[in-house]
C-alpha positions as CSV (number, residue, x, y, z in Angstrom):
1,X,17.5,3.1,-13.4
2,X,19.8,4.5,-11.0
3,X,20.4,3.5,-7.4
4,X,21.9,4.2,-4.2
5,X,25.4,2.1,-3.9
6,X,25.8,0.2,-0.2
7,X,27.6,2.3,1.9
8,X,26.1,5.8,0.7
9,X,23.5,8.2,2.4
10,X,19.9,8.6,2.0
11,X,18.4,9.7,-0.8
12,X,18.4,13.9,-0.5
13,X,15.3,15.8,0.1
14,X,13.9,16.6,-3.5
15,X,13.1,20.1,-4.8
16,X,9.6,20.1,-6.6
17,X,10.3,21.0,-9.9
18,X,6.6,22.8,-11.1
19,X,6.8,21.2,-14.4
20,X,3.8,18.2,-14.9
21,X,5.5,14.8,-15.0
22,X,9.3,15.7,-14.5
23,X,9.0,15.5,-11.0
24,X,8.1,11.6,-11.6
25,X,11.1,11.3,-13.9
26,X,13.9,12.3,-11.5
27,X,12.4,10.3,-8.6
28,X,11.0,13.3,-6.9
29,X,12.4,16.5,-8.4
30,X,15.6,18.1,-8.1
31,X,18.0,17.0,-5.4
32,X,18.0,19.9,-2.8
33,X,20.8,22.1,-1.9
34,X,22.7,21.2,-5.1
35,X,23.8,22.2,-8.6
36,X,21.8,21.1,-12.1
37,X,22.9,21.3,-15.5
38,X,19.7,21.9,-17.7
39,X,21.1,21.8,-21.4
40,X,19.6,22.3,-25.0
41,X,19.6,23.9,-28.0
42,X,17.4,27.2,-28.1
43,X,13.7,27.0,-28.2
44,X,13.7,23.3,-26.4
45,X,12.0,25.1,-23.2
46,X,14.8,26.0,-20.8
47,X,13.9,29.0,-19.9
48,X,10.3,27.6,-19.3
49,X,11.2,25.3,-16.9
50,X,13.4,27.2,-15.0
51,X,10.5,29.9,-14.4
52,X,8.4,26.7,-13.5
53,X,11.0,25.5,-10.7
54,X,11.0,29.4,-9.6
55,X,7.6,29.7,-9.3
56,X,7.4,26.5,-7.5
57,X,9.4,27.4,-5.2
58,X,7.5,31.1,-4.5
59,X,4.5,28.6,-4.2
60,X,6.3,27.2,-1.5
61,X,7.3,30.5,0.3
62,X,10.5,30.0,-0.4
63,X,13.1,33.2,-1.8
64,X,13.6,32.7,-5.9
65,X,16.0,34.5,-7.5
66,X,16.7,34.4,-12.3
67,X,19.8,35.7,-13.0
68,X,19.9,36.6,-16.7
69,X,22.9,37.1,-18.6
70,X,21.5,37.7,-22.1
71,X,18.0,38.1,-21.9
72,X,16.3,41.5,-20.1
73,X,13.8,41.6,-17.2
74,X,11.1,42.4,-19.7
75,X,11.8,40.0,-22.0
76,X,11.3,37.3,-19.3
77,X,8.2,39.1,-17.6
78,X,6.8,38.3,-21.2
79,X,7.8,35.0,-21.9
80,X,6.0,34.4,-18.9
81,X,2.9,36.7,-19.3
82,X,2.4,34.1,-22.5
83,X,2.2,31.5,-20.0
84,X,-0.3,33.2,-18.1
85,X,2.3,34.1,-15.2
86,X,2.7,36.6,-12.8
87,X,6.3,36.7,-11.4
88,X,6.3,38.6,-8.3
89,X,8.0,37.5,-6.1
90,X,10.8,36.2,-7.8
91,X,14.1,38.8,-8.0
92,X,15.1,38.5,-11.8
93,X,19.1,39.9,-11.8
94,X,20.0,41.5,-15.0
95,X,23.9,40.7,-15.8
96,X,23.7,41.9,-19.4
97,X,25.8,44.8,-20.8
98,X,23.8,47.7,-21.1
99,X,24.1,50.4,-23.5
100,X,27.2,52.2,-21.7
101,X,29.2,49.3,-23.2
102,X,28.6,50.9,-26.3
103,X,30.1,54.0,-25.6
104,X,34.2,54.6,-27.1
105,X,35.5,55.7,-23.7
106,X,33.9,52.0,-22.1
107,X,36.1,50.0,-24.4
108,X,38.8,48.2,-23.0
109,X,42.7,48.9,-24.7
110,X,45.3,46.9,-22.4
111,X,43.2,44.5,-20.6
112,X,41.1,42.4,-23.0
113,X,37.3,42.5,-22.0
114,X,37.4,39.3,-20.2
115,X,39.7,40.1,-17.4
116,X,37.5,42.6,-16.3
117,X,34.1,41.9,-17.4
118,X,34.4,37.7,-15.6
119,X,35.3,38.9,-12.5
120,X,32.7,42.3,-12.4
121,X,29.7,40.0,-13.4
122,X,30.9,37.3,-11.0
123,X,31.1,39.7,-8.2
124,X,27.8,41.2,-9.0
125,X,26.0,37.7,-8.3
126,X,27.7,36.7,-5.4
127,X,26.5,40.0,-3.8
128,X,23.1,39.7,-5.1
129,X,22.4,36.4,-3.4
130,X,24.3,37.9,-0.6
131,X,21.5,40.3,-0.3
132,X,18.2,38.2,-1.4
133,X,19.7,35.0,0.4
134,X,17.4,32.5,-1.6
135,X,16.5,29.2,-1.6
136,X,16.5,28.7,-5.4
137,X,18.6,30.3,-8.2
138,X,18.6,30.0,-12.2
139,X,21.2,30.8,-13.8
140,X,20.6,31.9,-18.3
141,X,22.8,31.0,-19.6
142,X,25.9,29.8,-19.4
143,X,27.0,31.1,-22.4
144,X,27.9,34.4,-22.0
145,X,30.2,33.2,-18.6
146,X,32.0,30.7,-21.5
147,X,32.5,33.7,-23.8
148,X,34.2,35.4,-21.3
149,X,36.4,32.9,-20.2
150,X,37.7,32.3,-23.2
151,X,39.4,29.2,-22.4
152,X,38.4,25.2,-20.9
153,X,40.5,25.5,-17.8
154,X,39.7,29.0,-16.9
155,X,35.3,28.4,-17.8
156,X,35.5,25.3,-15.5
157,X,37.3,27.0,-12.9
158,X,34.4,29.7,-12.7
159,X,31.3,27.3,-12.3
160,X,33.3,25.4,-10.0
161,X,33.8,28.1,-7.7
162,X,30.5,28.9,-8.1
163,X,29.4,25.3,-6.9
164,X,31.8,25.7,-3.6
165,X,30.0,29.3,-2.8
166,X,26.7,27.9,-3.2
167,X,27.8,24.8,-0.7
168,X,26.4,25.2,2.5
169,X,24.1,28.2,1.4
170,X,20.7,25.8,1.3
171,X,20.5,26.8,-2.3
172,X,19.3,24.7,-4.7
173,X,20.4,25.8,-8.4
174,X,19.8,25.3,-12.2
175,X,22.4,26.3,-14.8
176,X,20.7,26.7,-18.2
177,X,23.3,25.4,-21.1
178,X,23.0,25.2,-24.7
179,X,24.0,22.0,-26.3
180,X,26.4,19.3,-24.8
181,X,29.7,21.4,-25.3
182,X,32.6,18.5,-25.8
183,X,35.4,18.3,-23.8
184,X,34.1,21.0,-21.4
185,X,33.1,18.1,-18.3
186,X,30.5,20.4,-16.7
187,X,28.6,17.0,-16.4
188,X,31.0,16.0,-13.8
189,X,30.8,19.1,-11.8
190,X,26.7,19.2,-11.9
191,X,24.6,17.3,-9.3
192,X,22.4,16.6,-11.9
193,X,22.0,16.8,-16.3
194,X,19.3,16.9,-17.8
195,X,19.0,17.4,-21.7
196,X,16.3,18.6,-24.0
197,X,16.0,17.7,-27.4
198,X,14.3,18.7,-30.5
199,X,13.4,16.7,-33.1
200,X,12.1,17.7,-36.7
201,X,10.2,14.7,-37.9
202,X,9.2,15.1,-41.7
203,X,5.3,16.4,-41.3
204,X,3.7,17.8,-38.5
205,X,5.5,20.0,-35.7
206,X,8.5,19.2,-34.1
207,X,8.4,16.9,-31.2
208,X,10.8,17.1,-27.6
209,X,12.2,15.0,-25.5
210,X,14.4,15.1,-22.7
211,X,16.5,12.3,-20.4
212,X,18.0,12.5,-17.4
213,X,21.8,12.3,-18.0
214,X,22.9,11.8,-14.4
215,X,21.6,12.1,-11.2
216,X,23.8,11.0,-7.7
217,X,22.5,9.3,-5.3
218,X,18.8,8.8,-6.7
219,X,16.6,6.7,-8.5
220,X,15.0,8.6,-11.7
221,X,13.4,7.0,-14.7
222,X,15.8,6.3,-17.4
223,X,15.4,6.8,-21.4
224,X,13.5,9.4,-23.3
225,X,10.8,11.3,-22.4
226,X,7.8,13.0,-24.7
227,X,7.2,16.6,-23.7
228,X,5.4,19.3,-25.1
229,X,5.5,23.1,-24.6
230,X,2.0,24.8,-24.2
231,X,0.2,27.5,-22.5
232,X,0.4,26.9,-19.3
233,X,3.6,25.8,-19.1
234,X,6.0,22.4,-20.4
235,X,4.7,19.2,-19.6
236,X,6.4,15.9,-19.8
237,X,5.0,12.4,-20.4
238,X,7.1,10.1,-18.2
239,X,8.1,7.0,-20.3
240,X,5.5,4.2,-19.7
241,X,7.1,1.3,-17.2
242,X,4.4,-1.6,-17.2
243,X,6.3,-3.6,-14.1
244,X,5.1,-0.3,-11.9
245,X,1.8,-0.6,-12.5
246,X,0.7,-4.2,-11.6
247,X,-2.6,-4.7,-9.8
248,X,-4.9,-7.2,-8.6
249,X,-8.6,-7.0,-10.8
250,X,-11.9,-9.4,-11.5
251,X,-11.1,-11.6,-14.4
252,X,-14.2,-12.2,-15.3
253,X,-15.3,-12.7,-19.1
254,X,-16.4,-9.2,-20.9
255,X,-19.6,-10.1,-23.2
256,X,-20.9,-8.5,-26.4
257,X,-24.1,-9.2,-25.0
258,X,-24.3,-10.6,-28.8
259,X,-24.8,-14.6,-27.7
260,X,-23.4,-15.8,-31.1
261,X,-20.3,-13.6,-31.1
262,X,-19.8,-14.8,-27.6
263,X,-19.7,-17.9,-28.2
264,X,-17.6,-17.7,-31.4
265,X,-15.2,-16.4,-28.3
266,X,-15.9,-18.9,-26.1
267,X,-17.7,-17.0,-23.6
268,X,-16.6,-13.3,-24.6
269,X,-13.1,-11.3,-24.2
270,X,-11.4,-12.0,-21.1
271,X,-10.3,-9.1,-19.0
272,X,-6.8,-7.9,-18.8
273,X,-6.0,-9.0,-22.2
274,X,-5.9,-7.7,-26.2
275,X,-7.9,-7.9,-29.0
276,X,-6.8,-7.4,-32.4
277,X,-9.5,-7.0,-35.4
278,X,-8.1,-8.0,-38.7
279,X,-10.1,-6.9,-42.0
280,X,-10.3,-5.0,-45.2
281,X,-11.5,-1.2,-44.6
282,X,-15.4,-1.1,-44.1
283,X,-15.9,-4.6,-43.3
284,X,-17.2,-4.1,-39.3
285,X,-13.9,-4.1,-37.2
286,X,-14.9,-0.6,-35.8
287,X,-18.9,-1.6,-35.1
288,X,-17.5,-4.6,-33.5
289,X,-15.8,-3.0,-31.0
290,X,-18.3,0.0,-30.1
291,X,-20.5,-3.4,-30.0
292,X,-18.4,-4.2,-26.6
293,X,-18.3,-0.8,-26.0
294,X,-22.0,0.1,-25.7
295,X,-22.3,-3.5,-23.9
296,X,-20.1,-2.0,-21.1
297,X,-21.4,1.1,-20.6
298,X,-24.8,-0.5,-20.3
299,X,-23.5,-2.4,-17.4
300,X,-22.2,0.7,-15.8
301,X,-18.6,0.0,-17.0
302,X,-16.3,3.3,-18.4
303,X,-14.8,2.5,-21.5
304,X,-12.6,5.0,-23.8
305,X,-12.4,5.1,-27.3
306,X,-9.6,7.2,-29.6
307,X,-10.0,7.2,-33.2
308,X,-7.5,8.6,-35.6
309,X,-9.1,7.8,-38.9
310,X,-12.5,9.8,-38.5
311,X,-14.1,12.2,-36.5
312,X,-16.1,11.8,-33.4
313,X,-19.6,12.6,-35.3
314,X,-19.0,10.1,-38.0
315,X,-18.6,7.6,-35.0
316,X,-21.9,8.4,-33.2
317,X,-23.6,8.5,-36.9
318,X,-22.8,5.4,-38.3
319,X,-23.1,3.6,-34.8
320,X,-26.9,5.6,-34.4
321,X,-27.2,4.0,-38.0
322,X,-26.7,0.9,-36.9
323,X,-28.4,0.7,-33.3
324,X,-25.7,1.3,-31.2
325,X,-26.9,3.8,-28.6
326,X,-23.3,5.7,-28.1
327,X,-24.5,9.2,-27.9
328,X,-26.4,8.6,-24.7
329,X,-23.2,6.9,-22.4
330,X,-21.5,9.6,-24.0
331,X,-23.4,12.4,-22.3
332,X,-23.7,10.4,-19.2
333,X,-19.7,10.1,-19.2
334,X,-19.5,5.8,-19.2
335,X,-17.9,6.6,-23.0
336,X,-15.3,9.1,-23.9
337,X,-14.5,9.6,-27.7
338,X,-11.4,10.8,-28.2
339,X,-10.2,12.3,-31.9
340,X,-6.4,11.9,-31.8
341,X,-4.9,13.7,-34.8
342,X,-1.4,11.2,-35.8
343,X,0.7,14.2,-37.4
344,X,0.0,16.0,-33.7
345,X,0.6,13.6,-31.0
346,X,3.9,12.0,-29.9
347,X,4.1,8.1,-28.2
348,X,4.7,9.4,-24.4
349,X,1.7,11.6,-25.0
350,X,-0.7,9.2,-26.4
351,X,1.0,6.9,-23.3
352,X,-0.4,9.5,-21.1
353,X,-3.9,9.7,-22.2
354,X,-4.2,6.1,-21.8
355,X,-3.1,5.7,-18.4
356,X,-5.0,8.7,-17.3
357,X,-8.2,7.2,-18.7
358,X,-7.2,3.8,-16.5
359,X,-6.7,5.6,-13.5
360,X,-8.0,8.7,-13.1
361,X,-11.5,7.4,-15.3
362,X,-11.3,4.2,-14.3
363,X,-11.9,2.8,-17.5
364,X,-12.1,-1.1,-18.1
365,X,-12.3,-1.0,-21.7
366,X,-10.0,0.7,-24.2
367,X,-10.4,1.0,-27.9
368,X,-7.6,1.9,-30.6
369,X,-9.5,2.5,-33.7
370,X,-7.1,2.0,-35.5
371,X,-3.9,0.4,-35.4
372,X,-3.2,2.3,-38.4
373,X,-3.7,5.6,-37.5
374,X,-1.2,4.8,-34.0
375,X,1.3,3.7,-36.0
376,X,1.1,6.5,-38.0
377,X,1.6,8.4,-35.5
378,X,4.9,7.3,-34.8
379,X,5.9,6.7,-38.2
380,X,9.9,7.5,-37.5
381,X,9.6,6.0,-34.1
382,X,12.4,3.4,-34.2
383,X,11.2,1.4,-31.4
384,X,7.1,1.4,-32.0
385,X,6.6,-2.3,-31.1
386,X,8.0,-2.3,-28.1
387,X,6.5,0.9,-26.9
388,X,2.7,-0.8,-27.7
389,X,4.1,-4.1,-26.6
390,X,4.5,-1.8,-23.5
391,X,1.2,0.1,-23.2
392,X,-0.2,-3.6,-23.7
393,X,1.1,-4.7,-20.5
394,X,0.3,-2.0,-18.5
395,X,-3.3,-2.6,-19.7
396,X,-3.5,-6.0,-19.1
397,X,-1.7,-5.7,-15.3
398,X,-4.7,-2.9,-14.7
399,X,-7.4,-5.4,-15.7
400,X,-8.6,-3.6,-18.7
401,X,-9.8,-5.1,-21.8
402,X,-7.8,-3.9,-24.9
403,X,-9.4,-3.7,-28.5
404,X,-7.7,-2.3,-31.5
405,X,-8.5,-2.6,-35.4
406,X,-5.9,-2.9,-37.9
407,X,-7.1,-2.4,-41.6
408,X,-5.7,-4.7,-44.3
409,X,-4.7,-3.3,-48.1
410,X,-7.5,-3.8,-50.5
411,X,-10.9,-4.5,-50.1
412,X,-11.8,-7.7,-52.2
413,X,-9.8,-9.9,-53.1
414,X,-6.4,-11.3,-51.8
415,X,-5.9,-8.7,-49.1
416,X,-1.9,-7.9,-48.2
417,X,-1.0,-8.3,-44.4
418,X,-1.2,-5.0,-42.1
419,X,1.7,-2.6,-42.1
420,X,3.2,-3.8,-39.5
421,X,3.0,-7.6,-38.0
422,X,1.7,-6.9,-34.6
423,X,-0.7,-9.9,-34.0
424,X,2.0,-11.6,-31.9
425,X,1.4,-8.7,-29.4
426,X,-2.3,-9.3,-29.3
427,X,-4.0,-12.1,-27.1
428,X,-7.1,-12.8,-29.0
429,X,-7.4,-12.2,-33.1
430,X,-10.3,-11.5,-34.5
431,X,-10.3,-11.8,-38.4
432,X,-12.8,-10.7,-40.6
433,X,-13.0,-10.9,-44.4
434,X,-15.5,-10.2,-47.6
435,X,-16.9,-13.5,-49.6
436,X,-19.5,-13.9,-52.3
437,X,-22.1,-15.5,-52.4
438,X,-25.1,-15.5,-55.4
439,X,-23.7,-12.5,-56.3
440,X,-24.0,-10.8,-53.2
441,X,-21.1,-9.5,-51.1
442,X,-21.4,-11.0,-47.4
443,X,-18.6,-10.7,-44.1
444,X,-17.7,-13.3,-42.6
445,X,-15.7,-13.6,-38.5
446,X,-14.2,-16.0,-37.2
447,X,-11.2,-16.1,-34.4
448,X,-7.7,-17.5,-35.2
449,X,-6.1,-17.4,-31.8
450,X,-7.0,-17.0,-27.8
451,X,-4.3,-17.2,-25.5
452,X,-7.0,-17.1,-22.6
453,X,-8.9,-20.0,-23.7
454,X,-10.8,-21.7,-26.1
455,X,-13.1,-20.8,-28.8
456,X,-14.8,-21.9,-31.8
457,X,-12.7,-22.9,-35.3
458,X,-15.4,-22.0,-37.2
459,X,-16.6,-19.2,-39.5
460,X,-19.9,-17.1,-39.1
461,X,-21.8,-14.8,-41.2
462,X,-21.6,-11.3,-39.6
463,X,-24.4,-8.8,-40.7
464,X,-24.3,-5.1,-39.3
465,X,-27.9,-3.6,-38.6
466,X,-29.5,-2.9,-37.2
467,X,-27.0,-3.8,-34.0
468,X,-24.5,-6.5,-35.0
469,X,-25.7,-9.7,-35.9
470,X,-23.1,-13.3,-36.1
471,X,-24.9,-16.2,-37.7
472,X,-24.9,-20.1,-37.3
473,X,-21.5,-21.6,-38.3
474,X,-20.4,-21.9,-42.0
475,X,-18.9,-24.9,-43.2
476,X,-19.2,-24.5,-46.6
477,X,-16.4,-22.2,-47.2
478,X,-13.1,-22.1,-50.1
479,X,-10.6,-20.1,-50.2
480,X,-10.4,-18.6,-47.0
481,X,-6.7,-18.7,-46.2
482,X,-5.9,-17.1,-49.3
483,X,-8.2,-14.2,-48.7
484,X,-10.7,-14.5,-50.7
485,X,-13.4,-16.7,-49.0
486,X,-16.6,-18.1,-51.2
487,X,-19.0,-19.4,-49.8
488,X,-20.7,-22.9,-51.6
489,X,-23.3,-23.5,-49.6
490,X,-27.0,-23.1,-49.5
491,X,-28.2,-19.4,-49.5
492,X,-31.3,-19.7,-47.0
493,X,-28.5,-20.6,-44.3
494,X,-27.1,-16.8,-44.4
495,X,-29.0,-13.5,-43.1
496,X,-29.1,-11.8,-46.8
497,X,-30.6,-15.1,-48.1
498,X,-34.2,-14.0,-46.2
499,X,-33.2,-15.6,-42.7
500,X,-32.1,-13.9,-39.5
């Protein structure tokens, strides 16, 4: 993160961006009275968020002025019309050649077009702000000045006089750029960068990001940063920093309510920590955790759950099934279901959701059902343990309690690991497993590690319905490291065997 080196002034007096999020990125908005550099290739929302900082500005009372230099009036009154816009109030300049150019007689012979075409457009925007005197300007794009120009030396010598006419004028201003040009060092002339990217994973719709490149004289949030462009306008997800968010909270023990279950955990879940549930598909990892859910809510706690490997009514069905009255703290707003599609949502944005639940909900518990699903999601994201490590922390500093399901391959049998080795992230582990006994197929839970505290090193027979039901220990079990438990003990000690 940048900062202000001894000896420098004060952080400048920030102009409010508009756009949801960036504002938090660059420490406040846009320096004030200064030159940006917003660069990216086309269709990474440039355009957007320069009629965002406009409009923020008209918000503000302030004198806005777009100067266009390849797109028409129109064309921007219906960019923004899509947005649900109305931009009066803000002077749109139109700098492109219009159809006289076409004409034989307008073509140039001695001069080439650049010697008089630079200087005439130049002219014609120093006299508009002349005239409209504003407080913010947006210059799209820089292109068609670097066209004209035709060379480095003579391009950089433009927006630098443009930079010293704009000193002193109170004008804050955004120049709209295509892709990093090399060797042109409009970086070091700009108050600001800030790029937008596009990326084109290989299923589902593209995903954006931007970073702040440079910014002098302010703190902003480094890295990359999830945005998306929707009606309404571009939004950004700044990228989650845990050490921001720490908070005192009650660290109190969170109960199933489930007396055997608890004490299998010695007490319950502790607050401000994770739980990982490790199983074969279908074997109760879900149920458990709407178990903790439901137990919550019933004590007036909020709890959020987002599910990305079924849909919200096959949730409230098979926990209705089972007992578990969700349906109800869902009307009454103590549960939020969330259906999260993985080929549609990006980290930063799932980052948001999450901390939005925390603090604007005030949520205590937090489900991730599943694991599998989230990393799905992120499937070409590089660094996808250390953004959940992340999201971990910020949810333990907040005081929530953190469950999430991860599904094993296979079902019977020796079951292969997870996808991904995450259960060093997690606090508590929760593993659950098939076994056979008298031909019957049974689950079994037990808990293999608790940072927190202790708990029991046994394993329990878990039943599901109606509610969930954990037995007396098991002692009489084989095989259970190598995943494929069998239980040799007598049947009238388990719940299918008549007792329970």
């Amino acid at each position: 993160m940048a900062s202000v080196r001894p000896g420098e002034a004060q952080e400048y007096a920030r102009a409010g961006s508009g756009v949801s999020g960036l504002d938090e990125v660059m420490g406040g908005g846009f320096p004030a009275d200064r030159l940006h550099l917003v660069q990216g290739a086309p269709g990474t929302g440039k355009t957007t968020i320069a009629l965002q900082f406009l409009l923020e500005g008209r918000r503000q009372g302030e004198t806005v002025l777009y100067v266009t230099l390849s797109e028409t009036a129109e064309e921007l009154r219906a960019v923004a019309a899509s947005h649900g816009w109305d931009l009066s109030g803000v002077s749109i300049h139109e700098l492109a050649p219009d159809e006289q150019s076409l004409r034989p007689d307008e073509q140039y012979t001695i001069l080439h077009p650049s010697e008089v075409e630079l200087g005439e457009m130049t002219w014609a925007v120093l006299e508009e702000v002349e005239q409209t005197k504003p407080r913010r300007v947006v210059f799209d794009s820089l292109a068609e000045l670097r066209l004209l120009a035709r060379d480095q030396l003579r391009y950089r010598r433009q927006i630098l006089a443009l930079k010293q006419f704009f000193a002193g004028r109170h004008c804050t201003v955004l120049l709209l750029d295509g892709p990093n040009q090399t060797g042109e060092g409009l970086e070091s002339v700009a108050h600001s960068v800030l790029e937008l990217t596009q990326l084109s994973p290989v299923y589902g719709p593209d995903r954006r990001r931007l970073r702040v490149l440079k910014l002098r004289g302010g703190h902003y949030r480094s890295g990359n940063h999830d945005y998306v462009i929707q009606t309404g306008g571009l939004t950004v997800f700044p990228r989650l920093v845990a050490a921001h968010h720490e908070t005192p909270f009650f660290t109190g023990p969170l109960p199933s309510e489930v007396p055997a279950l608890d004490a299998l955990l010695g007490g319950g879940l502790d607050r401000g920590t994770s739980t990982l549930l490790i199983g074969p598909a279908g074997v109760g990892k879900s149920v458990i955790t709407t178990q903790f859910v439901v137990s919550a809510a019933a004590r007036g706690e909020r709890a959020d759950v987002y599910i990305f490997d079924e849909s919200v009514q096959t949730y409230l069905t098979r926990s209705s099934s089972l007992g578990l009255d969700v349906a109800s703290h869902v009307a009454d707003g103590r549960i939020v279901l969330r259906r999260l599609d993985p080929a549609q949502i990006s980290p930063g944005e799932f980052d948001h959701l999450v901390t939005e639940a925390v603090e604007k909900r005030g949520s205590r518990v937090i489900v991730i059902d599943s694991l599998n699903g989230y990393l799905n999601a992120m499937a070409e994201e590089q660094a996808v343990l250390i953004q959940l490590h992340e999201l971990l922390t910020y949810l333990g500093q907040r005081g929530v309690a953190t469950l999430m399901t991860i599904a094993q391959h296979g079902l019977v049998g020796e079951n292969a690991g997870p996808p991904l080795d995450i259960s060093y992230l997690a606090d508590t582990v929760l593993l659950l497993r098939y076994f056979e006994t008298a031909g019957r197929l049974c689950q079994a839970i037990s808990v293999v590690k608790k940072r927190s505290g202790q708990h029991e090193h046994t394993i329990r027979e878990l039943t599901l319905g109606p509610g969930v039901r954990v037995g007396e220990p098991l002692h009489q079990f084989q095989g259970v490291l190598a995943g494929s438990p069998a239980y040799l003990g007598p049947s009238h000690a388990l719940f299918s065997g008549g007792h329970g």
